[in-house]
PDB file of N, H, CA, C and O in Angstrom:
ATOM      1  N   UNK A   1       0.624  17.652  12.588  1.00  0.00           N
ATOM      2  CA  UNK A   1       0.117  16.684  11.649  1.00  0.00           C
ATOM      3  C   UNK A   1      -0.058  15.351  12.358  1.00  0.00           C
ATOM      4  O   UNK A   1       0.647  14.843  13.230  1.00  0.00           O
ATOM      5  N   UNK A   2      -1.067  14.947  11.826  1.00  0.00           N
ATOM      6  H   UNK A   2      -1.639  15.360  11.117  1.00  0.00           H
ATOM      7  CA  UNK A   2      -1.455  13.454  12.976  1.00  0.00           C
ATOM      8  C   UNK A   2      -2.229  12.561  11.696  1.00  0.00           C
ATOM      9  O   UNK A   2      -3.303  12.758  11.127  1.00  0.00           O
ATOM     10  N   UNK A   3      -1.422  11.744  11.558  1.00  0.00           N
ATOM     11  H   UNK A   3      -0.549  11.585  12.019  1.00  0.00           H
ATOM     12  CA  UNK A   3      -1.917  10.601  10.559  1.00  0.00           C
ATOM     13  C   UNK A   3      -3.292   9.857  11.088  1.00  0.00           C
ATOM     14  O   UNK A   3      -3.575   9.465  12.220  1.00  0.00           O
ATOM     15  N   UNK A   4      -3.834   9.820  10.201  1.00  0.00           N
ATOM     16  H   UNK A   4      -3.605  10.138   9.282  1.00  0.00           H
ATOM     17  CA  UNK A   4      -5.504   9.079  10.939  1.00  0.00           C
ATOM     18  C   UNK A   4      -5.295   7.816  11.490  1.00  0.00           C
ATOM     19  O   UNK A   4      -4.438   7.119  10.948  1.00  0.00           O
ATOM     20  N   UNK A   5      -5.959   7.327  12.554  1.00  0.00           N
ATOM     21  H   UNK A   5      -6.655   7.894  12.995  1.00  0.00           H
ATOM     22  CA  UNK A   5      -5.283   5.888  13.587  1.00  0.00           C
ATOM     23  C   UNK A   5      -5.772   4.726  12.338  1.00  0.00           C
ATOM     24  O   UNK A   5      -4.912   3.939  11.942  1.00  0.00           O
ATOM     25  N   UNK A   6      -6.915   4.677  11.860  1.00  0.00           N
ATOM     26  H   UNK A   6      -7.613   5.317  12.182  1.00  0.00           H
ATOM     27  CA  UNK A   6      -6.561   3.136  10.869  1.00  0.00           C
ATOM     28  C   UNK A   6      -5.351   3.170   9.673  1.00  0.00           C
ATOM     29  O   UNK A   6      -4.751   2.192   9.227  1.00  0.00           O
ATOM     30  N   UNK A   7      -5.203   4.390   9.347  1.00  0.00           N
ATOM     31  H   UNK A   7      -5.690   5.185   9.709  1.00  0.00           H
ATOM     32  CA  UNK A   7      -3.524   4.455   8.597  1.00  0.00           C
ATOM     33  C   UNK A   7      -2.350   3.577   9.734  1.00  0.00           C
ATOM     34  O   UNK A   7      -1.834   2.460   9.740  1.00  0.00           O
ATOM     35  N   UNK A   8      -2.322   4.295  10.260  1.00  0.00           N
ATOM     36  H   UNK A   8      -2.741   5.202  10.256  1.00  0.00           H
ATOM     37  CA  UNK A   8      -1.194   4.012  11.654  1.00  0.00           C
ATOM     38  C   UNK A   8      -1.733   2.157  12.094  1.00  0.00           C
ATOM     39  O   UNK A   8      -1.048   1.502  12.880  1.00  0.00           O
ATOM     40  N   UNK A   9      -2.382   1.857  11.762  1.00  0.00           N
ATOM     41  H   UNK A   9      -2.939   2.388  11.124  1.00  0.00           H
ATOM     42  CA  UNK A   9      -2.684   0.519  12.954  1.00  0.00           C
ATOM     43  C   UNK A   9      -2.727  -0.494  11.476  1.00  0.00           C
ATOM     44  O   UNK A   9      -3.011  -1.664  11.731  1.00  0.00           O
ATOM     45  N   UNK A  10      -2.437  -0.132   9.700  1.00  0.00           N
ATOM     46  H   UNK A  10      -2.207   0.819   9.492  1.00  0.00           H
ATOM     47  CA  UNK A  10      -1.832  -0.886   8.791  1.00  0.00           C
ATOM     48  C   UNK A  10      -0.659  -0.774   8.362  1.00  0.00           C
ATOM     49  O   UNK A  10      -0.238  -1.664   7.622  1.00  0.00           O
ATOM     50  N   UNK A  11       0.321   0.518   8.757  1.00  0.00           N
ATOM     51  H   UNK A  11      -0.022   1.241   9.358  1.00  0.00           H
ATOM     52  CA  UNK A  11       1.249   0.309   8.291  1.00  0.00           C
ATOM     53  C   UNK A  11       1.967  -0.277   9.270  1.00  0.00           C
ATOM     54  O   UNK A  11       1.956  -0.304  10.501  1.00  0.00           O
ATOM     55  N   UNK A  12       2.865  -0.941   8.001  1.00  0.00           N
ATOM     56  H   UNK A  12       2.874  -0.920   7.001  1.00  0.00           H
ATOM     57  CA  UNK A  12       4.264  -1.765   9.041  1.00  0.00           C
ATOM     58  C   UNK A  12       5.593  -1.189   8.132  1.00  0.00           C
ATOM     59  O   UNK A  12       5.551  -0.817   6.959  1.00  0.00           O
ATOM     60  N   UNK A  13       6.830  -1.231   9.065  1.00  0.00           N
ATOM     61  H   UNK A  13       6.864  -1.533  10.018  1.00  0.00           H
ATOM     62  CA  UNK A  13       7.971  -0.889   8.574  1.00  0.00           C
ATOM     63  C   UNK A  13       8.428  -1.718   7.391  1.00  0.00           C
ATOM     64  O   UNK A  13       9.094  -2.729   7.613  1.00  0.00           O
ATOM     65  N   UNK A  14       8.095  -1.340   6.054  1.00  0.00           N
ATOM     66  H   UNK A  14       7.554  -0.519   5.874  1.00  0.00           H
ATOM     67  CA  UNK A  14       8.959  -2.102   4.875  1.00  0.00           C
ATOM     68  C   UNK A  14      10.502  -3.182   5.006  1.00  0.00           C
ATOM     69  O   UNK A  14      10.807  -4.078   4.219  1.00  0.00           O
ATOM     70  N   UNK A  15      11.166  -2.808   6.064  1.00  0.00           N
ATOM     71  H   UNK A  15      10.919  -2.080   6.704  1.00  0.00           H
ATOM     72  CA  UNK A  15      12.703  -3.484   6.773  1.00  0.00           C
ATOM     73  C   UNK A  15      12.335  -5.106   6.882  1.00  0.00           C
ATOM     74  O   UNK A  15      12.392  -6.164   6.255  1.00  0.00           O
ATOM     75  N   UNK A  16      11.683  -4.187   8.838  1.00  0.00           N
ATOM     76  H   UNK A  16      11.636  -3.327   9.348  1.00  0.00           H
ATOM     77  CA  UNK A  16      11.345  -5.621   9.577  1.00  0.00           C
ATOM     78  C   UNK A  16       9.776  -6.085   9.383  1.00  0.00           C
ATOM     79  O   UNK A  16       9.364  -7.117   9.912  1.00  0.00           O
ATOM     80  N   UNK A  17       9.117  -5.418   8.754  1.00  0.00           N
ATOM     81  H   UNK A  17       9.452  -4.579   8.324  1.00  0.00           H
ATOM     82  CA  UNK A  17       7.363  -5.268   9.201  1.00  0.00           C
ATOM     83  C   UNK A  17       6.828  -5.076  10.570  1.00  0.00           C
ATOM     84  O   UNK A  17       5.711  -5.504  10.862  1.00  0.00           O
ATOM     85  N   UNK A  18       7.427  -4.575  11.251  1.00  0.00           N
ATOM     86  H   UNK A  18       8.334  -4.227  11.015  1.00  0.00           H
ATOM     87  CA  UNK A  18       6.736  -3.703  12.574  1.00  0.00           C
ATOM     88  C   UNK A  18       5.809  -2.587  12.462  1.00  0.00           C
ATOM     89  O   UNK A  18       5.813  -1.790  11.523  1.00  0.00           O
ATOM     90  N   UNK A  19       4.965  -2.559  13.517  1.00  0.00           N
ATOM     91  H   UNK A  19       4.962  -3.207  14.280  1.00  0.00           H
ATOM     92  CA  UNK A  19       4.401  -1.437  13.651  1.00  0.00           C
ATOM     93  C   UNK A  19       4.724  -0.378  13.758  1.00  0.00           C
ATOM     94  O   UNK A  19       5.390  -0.028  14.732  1.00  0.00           O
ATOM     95  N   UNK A  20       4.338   0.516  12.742  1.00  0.00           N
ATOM     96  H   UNK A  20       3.797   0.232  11.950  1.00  0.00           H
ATOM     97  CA  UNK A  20       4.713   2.157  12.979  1.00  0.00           C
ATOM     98  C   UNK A  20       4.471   3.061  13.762  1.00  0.00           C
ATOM     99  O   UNK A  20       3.276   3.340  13.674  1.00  0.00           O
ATOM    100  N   UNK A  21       5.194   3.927  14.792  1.00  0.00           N
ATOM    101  H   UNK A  21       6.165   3.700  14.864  1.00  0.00           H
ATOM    102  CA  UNK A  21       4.322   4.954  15.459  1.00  0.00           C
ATOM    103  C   UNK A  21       4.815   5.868  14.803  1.00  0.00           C
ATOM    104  O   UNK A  21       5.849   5.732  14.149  1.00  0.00           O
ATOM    105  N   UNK A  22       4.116   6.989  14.884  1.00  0.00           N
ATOM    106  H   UNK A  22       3.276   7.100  15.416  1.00  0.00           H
ATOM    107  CA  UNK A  22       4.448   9.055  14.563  1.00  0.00           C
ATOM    108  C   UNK A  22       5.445   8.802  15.770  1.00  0.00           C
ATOM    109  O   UNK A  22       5.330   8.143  16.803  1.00  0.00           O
ATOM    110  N   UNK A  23       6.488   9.590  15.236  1.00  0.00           N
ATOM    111  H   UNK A  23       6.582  10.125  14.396  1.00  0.00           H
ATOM    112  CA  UNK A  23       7.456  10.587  16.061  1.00  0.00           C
ATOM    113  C   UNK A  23       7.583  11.716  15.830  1.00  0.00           C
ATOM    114  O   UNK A  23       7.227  12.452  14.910  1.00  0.00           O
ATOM    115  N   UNK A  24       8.293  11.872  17.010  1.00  0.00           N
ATOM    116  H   UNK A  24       8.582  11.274  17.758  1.00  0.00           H
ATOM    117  CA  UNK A  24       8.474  13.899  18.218  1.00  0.00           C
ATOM    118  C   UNK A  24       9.436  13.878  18.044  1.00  0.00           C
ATOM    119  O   UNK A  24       9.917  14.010  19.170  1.00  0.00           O
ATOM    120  N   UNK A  25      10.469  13.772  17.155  1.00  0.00           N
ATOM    121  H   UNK A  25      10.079  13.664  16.241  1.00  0.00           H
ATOM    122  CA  UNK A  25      11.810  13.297  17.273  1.00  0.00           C
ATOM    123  C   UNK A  25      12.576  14.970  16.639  1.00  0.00           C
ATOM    124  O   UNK A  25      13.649  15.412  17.049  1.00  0.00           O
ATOM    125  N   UNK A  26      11.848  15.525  15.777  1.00  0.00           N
ATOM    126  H   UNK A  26      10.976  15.166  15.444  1.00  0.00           H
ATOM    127  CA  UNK A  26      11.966  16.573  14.552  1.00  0.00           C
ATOM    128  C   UNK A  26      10.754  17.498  14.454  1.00  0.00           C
ATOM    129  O   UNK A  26       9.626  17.073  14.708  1.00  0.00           O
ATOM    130  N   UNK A  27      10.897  18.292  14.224  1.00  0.00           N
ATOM    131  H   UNK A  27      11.812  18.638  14.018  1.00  0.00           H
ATOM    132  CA  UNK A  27       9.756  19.280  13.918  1.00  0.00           C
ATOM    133  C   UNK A  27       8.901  18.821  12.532  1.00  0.00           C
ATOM    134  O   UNK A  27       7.684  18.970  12.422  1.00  0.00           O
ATOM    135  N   UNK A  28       9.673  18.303  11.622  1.00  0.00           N
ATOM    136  H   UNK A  28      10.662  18.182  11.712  1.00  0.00           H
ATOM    137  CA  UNK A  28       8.615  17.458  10.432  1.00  0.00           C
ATOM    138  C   UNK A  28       8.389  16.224  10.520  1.00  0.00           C
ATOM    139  O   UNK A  28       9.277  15.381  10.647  1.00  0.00           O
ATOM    140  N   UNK A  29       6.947  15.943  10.449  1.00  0.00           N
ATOM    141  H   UNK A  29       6.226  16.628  10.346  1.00  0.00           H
ATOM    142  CA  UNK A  29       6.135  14.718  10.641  1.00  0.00           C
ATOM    143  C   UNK A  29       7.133  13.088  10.057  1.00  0.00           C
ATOM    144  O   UNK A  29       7.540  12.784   8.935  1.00  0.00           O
ATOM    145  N   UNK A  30       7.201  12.585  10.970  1.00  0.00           N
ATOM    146  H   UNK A  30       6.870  12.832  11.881  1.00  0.00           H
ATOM    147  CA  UNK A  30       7.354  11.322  10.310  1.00  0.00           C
ATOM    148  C   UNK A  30       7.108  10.131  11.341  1.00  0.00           C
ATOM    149  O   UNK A  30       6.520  10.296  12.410  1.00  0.00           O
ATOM    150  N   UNK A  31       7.734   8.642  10.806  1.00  0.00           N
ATOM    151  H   UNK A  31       8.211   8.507   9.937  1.00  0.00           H
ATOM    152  CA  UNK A  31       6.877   7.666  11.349  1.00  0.00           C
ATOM    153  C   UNK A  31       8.385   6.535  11.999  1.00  0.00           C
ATOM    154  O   UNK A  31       9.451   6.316  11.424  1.00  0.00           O
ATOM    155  N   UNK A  32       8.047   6.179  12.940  1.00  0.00           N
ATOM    156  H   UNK A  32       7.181   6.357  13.407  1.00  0.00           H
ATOM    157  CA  UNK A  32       9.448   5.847  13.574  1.00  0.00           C
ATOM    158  C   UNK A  32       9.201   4.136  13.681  1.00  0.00           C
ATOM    159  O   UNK A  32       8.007   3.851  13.765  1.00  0.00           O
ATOM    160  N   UNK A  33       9.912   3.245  13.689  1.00  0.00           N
ATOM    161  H   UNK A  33      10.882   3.476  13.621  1.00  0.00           H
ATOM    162  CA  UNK A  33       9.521   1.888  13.497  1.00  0.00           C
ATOM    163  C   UNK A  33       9.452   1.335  14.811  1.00  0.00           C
ATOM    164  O   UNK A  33      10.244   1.751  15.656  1.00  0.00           O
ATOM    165  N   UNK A  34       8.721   0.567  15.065  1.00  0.00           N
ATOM    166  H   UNK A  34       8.077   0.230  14.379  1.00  0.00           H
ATOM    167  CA  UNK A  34       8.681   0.280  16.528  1.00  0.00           C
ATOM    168  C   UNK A  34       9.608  -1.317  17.130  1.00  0.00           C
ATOM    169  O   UNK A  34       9.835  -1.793  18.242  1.00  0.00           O
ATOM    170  N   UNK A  35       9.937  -1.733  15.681  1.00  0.00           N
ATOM    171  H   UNK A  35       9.752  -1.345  14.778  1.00  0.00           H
ATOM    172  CA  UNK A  35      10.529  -3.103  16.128  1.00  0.00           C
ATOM    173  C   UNK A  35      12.234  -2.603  16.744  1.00  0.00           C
ATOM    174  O   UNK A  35      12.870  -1.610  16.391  1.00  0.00           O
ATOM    175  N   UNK A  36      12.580  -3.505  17.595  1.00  0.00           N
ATOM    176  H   UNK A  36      12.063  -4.312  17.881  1.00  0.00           H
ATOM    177  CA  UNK A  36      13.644  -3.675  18.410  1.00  0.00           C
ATOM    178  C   UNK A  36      15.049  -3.825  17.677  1.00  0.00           C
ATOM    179  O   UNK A  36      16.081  -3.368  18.170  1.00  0.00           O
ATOM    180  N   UNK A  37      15.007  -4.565  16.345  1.00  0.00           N
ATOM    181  H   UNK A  37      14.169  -4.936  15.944  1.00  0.00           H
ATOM    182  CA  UNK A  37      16.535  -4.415  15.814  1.00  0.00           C
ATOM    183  C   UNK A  37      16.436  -3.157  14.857  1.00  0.00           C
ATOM    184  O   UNK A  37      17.471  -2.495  14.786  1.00  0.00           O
ATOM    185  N   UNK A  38      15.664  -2.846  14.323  1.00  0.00           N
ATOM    186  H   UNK A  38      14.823  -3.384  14.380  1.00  0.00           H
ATOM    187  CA  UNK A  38      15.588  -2.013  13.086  1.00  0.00           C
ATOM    188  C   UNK A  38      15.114  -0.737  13.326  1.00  0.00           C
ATOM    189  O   UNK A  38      15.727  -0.155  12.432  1.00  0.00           O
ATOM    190  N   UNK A  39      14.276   0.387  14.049  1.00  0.00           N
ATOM    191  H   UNK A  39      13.778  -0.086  14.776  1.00  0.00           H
ATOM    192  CA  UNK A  39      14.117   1.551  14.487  1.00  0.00           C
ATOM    193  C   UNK A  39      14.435   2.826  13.503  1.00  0.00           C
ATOM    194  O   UNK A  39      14.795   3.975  13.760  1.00  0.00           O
ATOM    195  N   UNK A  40      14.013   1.814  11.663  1.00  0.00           N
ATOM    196  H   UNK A  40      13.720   0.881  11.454  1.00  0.00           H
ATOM    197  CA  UNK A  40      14.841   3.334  10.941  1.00  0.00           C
ATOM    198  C   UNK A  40      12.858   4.326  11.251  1.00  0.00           C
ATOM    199  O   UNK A  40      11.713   4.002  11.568  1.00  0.00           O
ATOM    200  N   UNK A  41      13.624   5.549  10.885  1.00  0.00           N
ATOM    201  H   UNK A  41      14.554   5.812  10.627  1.00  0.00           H
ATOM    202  CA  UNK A  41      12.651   6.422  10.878  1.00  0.00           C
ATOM    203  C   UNK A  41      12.156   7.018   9.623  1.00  0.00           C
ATOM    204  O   UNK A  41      12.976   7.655   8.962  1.00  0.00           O
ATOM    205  N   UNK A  42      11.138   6.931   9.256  1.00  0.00           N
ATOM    206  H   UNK A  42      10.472   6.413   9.793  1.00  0.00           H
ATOM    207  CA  UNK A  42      10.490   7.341   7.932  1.00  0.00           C
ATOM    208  C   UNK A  42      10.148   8.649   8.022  1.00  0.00           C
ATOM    209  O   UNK A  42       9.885   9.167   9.108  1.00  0.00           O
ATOM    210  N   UNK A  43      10.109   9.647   6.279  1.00  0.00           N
ATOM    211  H   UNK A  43      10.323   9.227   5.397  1.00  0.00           H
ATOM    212  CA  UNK A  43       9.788  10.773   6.915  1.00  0.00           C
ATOM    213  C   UNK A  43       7.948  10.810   5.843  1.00  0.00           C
ATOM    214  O   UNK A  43       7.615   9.911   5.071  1.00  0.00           O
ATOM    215  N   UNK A  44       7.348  11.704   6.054  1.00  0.00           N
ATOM    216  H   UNK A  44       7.618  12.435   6.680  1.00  0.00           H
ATOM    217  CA  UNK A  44       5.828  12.443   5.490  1.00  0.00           C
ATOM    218  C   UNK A  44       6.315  13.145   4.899  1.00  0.00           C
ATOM    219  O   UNK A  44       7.196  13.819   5.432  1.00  0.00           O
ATOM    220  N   UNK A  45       5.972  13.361   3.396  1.00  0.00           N
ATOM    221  H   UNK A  45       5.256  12.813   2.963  1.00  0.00           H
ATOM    222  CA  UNK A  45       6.162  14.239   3.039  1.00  0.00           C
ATOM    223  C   UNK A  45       4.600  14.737   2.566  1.00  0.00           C
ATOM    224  O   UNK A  45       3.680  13.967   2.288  1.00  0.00           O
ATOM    225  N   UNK A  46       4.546  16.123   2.550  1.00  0.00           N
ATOM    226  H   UNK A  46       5.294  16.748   2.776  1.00  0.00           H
ATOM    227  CA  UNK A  46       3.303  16.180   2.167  1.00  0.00           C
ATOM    228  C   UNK A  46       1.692  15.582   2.631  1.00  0.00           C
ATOM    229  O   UNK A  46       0.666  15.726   1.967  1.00  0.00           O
ATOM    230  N   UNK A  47       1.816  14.917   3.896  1.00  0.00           N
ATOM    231  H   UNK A  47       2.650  14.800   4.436  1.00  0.00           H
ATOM    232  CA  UNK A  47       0.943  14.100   4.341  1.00  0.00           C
ATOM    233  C   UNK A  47       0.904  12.520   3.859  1.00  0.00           C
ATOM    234  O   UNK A  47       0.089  11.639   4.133  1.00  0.00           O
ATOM    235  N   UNK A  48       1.800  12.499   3.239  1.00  0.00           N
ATOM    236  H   UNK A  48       2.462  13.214   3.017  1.00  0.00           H
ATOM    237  CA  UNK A  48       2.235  10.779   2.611  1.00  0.00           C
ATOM    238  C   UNK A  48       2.877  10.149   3.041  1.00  0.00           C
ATOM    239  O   UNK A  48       3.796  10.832   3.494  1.00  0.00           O
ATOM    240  N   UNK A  49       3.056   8.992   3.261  1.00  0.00           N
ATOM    241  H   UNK A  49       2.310   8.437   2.894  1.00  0.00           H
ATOM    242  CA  UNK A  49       4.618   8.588   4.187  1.00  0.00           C
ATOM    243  C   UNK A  49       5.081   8.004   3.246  1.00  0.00           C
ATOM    244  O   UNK A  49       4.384   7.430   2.409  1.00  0.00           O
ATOM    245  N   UNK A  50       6.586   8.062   3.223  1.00  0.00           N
ATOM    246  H   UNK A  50       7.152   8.528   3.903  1.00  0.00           H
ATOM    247  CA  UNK A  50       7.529   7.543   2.382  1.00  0.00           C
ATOM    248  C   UNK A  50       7.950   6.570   3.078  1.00  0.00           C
ATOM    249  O   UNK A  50       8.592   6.758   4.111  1.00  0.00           O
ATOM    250  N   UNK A  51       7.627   5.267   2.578  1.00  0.00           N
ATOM    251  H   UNK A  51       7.105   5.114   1.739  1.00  0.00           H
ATOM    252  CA  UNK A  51       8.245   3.782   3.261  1.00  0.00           C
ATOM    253  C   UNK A  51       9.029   3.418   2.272  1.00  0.00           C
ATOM    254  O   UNK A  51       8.766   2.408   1.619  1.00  0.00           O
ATOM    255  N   UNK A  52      10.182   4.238   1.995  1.00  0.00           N
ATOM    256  H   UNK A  52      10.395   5.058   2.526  1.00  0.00           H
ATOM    257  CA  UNK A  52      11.297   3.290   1.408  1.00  0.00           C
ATOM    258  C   UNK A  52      12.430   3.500   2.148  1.00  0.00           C
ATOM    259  O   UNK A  52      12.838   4.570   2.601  1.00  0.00           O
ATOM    260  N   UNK A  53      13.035   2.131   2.265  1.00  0.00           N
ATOM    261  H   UNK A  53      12.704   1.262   1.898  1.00  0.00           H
ATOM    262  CA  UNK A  53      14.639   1.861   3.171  1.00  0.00           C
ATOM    263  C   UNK A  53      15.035   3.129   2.907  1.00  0.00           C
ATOM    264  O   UNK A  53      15.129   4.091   3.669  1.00  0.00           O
ATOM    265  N   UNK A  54      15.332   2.998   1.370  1.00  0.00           N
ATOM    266  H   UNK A  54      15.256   2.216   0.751  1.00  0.00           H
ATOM    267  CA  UNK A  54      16.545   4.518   0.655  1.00  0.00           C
ATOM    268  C   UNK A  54      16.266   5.591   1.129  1.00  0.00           C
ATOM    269  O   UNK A  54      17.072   6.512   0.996  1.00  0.00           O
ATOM    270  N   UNK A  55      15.017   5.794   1.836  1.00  0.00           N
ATOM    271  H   UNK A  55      14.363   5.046   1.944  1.00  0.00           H
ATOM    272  CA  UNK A  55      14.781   7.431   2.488  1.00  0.00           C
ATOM    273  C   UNK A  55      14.709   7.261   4.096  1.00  0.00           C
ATOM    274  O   UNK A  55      14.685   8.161   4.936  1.00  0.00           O
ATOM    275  N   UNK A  56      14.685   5.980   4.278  1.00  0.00           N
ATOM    276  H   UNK A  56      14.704   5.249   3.596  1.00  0.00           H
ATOM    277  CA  UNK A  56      14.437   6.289   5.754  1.00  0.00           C
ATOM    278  C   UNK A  56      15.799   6.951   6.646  1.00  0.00           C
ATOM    279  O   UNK A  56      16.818   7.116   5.976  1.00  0.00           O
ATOM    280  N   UNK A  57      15.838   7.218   7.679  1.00  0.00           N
ATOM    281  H   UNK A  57      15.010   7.084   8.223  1.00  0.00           H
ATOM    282  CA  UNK A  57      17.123   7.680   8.685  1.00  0.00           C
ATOM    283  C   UNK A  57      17.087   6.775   9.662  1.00  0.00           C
ATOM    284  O   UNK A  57      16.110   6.189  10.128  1.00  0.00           O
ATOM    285  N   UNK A  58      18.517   6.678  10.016  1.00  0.00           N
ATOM    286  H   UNK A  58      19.311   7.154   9.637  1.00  0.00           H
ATOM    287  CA  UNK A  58      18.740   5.508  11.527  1.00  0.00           C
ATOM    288  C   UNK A  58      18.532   6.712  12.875  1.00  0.00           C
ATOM    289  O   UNK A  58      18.765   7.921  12.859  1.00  0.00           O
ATOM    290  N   UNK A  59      18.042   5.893  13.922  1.00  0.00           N
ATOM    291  H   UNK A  59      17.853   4.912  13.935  1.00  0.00           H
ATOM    292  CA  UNK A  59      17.956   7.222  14.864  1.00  0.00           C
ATOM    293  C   UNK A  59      18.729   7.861  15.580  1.00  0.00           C
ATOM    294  O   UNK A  59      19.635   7.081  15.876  1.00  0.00           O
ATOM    295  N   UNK A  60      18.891   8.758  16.001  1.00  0.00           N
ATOM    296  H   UNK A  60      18.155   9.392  15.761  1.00  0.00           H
ATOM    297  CA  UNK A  60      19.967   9.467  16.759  1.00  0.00           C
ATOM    298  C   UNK A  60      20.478   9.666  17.941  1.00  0.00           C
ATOM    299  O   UNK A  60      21.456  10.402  18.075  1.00  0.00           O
TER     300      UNK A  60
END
């Protein structure tokens, strides 16, 4: 699953507002935060991304 690049180049992390990349992190799609203090990881469900804190994961 590969989110279309103008999706990816508006979202920002709900936390810090950083830019989002896709991560390889898991076998199910999700979107990893790119800023330096905050790095939670969002997951896709369904081809949607869920940008809320309450669902995101810290990384591992």
């Amino acid at each position: 699953m590969s989110l279309p690049s103008f999706l990816l180049e508006i979202l920002v992390c709900p936390q810090c507002h950083a830019p989002l990349a896709e991560s390889s992190e898991r076998d199910e799609p999700e979107l990893r935060c790119t800023g330096d203090t905050c790095g939670l990881i969002y997951p896709v469900r369904d081809e949607i991304p869920v940008l809320l804190v309450d669902e995101a994961r810290r990384p591992s």
